[in-house]
N, CA, C and O of each residue as an XYZ file, in Angstrom:
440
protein
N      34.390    -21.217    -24.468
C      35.153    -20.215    -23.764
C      35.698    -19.224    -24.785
O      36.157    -19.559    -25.877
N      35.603    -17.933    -24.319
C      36.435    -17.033    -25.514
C      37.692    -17.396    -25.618
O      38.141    -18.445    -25.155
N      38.653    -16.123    -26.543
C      39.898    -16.497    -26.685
C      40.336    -15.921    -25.991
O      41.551    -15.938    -26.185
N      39.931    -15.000    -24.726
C      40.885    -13.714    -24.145
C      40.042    -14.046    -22.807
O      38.942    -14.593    -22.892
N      40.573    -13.713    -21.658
C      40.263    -13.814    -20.254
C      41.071    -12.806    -19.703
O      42.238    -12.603    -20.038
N      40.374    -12.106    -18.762
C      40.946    -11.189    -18.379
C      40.898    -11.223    -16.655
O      40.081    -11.615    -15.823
N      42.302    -10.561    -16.614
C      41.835    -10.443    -14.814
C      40.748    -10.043    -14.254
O      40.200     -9.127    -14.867
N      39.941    -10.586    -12.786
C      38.381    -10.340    -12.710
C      37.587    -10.633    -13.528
O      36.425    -10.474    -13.154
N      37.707    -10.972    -14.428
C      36.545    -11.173    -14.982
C      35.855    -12.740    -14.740
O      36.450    -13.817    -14.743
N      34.162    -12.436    -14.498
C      33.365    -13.521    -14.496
C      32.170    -13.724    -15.783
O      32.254    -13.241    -16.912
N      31.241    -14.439    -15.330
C      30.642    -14.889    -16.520
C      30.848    -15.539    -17.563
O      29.941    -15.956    -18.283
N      32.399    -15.754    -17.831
C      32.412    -16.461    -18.856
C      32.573    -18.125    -18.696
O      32.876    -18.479    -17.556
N      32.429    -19.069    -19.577
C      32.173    -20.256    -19.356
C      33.468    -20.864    -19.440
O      33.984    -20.411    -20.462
N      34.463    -21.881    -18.724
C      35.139    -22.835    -18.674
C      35.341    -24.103    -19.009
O      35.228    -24.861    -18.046
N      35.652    -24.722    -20.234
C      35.311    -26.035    -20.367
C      35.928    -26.676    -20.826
O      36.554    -26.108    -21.721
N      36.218    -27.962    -20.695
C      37.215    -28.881    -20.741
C      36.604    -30.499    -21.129
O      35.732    -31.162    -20.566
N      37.267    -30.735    -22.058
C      37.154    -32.370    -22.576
C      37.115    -33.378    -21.719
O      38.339    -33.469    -21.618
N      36.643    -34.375    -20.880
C      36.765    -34.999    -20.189
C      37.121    -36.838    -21.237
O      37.832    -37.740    -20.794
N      36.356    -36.871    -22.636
C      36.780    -37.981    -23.218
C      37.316    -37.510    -24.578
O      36.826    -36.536    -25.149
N      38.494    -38.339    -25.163
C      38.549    -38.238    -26.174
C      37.597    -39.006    -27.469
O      37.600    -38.817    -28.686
N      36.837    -39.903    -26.627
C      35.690    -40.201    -27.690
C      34.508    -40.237    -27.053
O      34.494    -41.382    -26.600
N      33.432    -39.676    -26.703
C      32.339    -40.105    -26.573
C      31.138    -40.318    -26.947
O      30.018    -39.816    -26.849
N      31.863    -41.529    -27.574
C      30.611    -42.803    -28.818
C      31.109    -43.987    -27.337
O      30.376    -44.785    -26.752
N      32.337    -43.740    -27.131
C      32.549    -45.041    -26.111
C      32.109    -44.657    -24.928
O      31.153    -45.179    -24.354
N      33.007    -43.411    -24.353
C      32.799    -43.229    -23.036
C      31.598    -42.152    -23.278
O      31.272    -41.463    -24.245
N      30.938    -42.372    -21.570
C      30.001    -41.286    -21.685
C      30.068    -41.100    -19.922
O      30.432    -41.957    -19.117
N      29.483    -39.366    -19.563
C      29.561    -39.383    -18.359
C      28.141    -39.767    -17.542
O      27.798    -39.372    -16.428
N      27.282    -40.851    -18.651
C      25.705    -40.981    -17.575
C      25.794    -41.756    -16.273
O      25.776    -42.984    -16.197
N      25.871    -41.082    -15.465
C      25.224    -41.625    -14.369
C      26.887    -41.529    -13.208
O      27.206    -42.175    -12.210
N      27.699    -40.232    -14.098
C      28.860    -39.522    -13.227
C      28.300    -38.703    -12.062
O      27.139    -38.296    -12.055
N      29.366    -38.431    -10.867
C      28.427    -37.730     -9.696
C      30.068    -37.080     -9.716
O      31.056    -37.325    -10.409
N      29.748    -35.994     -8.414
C      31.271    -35.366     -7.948
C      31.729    -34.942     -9.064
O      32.735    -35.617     -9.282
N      31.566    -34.197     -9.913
C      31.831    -33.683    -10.882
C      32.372    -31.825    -10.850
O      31.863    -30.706    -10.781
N      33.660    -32.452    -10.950
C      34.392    -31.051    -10.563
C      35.157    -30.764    -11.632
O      35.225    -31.438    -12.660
N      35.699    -29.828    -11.409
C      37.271    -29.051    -12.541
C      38.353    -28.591    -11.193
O      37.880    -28.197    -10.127
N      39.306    -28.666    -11.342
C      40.613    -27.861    -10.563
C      41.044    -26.998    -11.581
O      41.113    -27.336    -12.762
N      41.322    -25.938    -11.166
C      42.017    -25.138    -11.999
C      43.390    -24.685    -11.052
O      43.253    -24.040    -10.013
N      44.267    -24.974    -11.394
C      45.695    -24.382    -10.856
C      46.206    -23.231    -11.228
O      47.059    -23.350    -12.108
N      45.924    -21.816    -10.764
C      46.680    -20.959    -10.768
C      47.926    -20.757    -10.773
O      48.687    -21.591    -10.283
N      48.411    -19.499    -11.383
C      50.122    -19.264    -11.896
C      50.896    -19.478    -10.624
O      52.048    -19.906    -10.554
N      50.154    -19.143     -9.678
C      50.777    -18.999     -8.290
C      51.049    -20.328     -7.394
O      51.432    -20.468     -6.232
N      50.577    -21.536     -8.745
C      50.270    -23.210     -8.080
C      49.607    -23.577     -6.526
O      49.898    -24.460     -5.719
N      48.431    -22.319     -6.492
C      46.941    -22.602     -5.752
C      45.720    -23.507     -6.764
O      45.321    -23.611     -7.924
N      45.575    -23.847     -5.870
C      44.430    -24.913     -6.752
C      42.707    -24.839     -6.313
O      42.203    -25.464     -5.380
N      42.135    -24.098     -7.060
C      40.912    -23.837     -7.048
C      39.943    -25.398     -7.761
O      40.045    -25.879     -8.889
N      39.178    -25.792     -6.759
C      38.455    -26.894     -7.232
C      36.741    -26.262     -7.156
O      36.350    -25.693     -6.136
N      35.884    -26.448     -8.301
C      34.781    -26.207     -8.487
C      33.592    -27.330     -9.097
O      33.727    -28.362     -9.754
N      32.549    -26.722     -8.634
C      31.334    -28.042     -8.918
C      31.341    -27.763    -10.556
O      31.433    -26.669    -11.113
N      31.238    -28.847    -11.055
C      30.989    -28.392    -12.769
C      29.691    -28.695    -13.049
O      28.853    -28.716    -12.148
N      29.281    -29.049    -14.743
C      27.843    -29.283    -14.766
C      28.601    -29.910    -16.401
O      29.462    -29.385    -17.107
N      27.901    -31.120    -16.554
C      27.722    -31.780    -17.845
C      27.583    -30.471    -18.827
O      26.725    -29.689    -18.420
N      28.096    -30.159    -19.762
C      28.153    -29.252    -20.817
C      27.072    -29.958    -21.699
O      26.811    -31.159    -21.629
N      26.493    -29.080    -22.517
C      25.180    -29.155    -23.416
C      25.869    -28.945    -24.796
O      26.087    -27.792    -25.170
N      26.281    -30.186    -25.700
C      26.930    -29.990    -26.954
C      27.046    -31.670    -27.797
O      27.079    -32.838    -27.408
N      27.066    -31.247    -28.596
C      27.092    -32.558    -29.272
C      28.384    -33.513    -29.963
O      28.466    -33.116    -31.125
N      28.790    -33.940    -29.873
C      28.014    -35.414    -29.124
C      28.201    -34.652    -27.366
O      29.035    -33.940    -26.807
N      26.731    -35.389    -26.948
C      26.709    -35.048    -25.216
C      27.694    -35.617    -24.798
O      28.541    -36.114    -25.540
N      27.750    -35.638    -23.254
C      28.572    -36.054    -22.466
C      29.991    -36.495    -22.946
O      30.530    -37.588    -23.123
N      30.423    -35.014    -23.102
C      32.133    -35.202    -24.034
C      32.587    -34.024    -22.723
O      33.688    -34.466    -22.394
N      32.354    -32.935    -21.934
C      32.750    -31.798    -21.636
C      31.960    -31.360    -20.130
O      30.763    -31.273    -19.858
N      32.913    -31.183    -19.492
C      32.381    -30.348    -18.324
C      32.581    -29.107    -18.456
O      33.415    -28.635    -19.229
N      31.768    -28.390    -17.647
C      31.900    -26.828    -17.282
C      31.456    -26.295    -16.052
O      30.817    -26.806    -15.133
N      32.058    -24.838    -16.270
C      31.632    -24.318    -15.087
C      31.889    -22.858    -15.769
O      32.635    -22.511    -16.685
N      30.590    -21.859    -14.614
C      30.999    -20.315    -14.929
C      31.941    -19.686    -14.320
O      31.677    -19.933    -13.144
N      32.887    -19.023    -14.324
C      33.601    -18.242    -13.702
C      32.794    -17.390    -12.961
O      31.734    -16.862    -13.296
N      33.743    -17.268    -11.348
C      32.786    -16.257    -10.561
C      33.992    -16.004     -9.909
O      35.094    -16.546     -9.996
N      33.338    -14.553     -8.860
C      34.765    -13.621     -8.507
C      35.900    -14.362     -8.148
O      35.941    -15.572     -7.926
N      36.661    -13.692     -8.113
C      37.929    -14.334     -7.203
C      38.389    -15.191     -8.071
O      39.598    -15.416     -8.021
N      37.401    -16.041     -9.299
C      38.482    -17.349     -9.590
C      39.657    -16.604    -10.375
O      40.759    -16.614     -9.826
N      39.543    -16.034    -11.461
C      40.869    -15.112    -12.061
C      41.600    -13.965    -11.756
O      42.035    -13.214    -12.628
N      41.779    -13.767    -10.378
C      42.202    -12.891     -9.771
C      43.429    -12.535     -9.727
O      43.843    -11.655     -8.972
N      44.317    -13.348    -10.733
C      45.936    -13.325    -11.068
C      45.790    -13.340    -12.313
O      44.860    -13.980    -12.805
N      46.872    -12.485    -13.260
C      47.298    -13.161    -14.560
C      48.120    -13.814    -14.861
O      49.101    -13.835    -14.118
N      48.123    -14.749    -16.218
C      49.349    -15.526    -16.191
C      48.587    -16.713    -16.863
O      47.679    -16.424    -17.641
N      48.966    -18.402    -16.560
C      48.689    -19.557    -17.603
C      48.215    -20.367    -16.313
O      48.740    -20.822    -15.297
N      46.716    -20.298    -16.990
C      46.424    -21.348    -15.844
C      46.266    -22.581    -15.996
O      46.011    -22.673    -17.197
N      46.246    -23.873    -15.450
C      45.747    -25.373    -15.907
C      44.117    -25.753    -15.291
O      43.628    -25.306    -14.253
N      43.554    -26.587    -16.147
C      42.103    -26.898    -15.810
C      42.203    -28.352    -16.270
O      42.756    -28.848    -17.251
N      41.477    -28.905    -15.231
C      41.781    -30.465    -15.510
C      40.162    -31.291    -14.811
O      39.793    -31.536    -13.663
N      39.862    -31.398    -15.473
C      37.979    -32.518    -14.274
C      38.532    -33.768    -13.838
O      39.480    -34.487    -14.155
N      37.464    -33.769    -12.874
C      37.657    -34.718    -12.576
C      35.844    -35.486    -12.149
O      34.778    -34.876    -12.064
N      36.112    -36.941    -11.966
C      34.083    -37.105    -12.161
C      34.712    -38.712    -11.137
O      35.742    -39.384    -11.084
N      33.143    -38.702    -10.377
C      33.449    -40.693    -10.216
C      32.397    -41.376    -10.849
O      31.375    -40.849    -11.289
N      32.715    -42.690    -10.881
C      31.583    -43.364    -11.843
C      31.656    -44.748    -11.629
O      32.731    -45.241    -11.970
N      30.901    -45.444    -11.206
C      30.555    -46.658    -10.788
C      31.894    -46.564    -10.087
O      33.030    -46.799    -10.499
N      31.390    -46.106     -8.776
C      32.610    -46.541     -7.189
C      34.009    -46.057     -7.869
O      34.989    -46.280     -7.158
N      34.319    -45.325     -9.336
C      35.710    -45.196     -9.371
C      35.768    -43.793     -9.438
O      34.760    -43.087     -9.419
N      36.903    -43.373     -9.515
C      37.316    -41.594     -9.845
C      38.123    -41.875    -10.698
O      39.008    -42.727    -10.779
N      37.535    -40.615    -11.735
C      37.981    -40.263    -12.958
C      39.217    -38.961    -13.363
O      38.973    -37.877    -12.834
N      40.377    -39.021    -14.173
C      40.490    -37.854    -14.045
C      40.582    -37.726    -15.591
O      41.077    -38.496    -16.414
N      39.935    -36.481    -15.753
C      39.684    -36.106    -17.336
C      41.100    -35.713    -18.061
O      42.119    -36.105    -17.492
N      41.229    -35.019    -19.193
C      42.006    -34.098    -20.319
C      42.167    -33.236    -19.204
O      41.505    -33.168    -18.169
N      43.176    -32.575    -19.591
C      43.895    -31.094    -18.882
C      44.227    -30.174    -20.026
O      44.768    -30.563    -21.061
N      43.920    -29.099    -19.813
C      44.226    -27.534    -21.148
C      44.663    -26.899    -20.109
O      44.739    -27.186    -18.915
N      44.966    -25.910    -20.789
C      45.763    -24.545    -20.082
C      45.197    -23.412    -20.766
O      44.506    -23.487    -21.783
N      45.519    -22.369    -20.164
C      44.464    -20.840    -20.767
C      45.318    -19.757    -19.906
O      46.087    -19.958    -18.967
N      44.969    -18.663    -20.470
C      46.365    -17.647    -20.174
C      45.040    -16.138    -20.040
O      44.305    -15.617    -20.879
N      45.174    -15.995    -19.203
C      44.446    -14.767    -18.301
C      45.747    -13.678    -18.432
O      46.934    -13.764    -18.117
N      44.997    -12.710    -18.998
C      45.737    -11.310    -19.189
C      45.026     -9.969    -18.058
O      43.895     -9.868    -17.581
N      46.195     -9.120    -17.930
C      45.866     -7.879    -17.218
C      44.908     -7.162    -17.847
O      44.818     -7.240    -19.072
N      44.304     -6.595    -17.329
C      43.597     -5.335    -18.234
C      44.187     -4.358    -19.223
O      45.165     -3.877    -18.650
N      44.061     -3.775    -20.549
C      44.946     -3.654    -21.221
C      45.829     -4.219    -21.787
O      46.408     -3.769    -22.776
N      46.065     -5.289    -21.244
C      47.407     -6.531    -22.112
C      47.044     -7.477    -22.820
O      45.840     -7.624    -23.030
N      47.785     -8.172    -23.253
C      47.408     -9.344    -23.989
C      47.286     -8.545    -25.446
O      47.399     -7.350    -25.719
N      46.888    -10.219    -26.614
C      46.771    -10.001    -27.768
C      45.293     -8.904    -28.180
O      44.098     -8.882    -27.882
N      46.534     -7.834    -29.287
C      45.116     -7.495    -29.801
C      44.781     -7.497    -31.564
O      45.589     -7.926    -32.388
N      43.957     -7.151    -31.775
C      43.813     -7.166    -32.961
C      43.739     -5.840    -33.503
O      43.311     -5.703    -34.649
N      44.114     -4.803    -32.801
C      44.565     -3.487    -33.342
C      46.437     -3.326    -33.552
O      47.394     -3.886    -33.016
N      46.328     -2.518    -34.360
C      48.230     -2.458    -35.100
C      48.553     -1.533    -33.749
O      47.906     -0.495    -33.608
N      49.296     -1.811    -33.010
C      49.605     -0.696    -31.655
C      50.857     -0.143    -32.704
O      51.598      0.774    -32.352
């Protein structure tokens, strides 16, 4: 994921740790594989994710952003969730901070 998110904006990728080790845990043979993301406004957007492609595998879910999901600015939370043999899982949680257009950090001296 970049470091900057901006209101509206899609395409960019979402992703989140689901283990802190996976040499132990792994997600083969996880189904229902989602993310919630909780908006500033504490609406809760739940989306299909997809096993992330990185090494070590099965450490990370993702998903692309598409319209509507950043449609507020402010600090959002993202948290997965997966089931796996008859149980439900709930992963790591991060937070990420969606800026207005024009705002946020820049790397020019204003």
């Amino acid at each position: 994921m970049s470091d900057r998110l901006y209101q509206d904006e899609t395409g960019k990728i979402l992703k989140v740790r689901v283990f802190d080790d996976a040499e132990v845990e792994s997600l083969a043979g996880a189904t229902n594989l989602k993310l919630k993301i909780k908006k500033p406004d504490q609406t809760i957007l739940e989306v299909t994710a997809t096993i992330a492609t990185t090494t070590p595998a099965d450490k990370f879910l993702e998903y692309t952003i598409a319209t509507g999901d950043l449609n507020q600015a402010g600090v959002f939370i993202l948290q997965s969730f997966h089931d796996q043999a008859s149980n439900t899982f709930k992963g790591n949680k991060t937070t990420f901070e969606v800026f207005e257009e024009f705002k946020g950090p820049s790397e020019l001296n204003e």
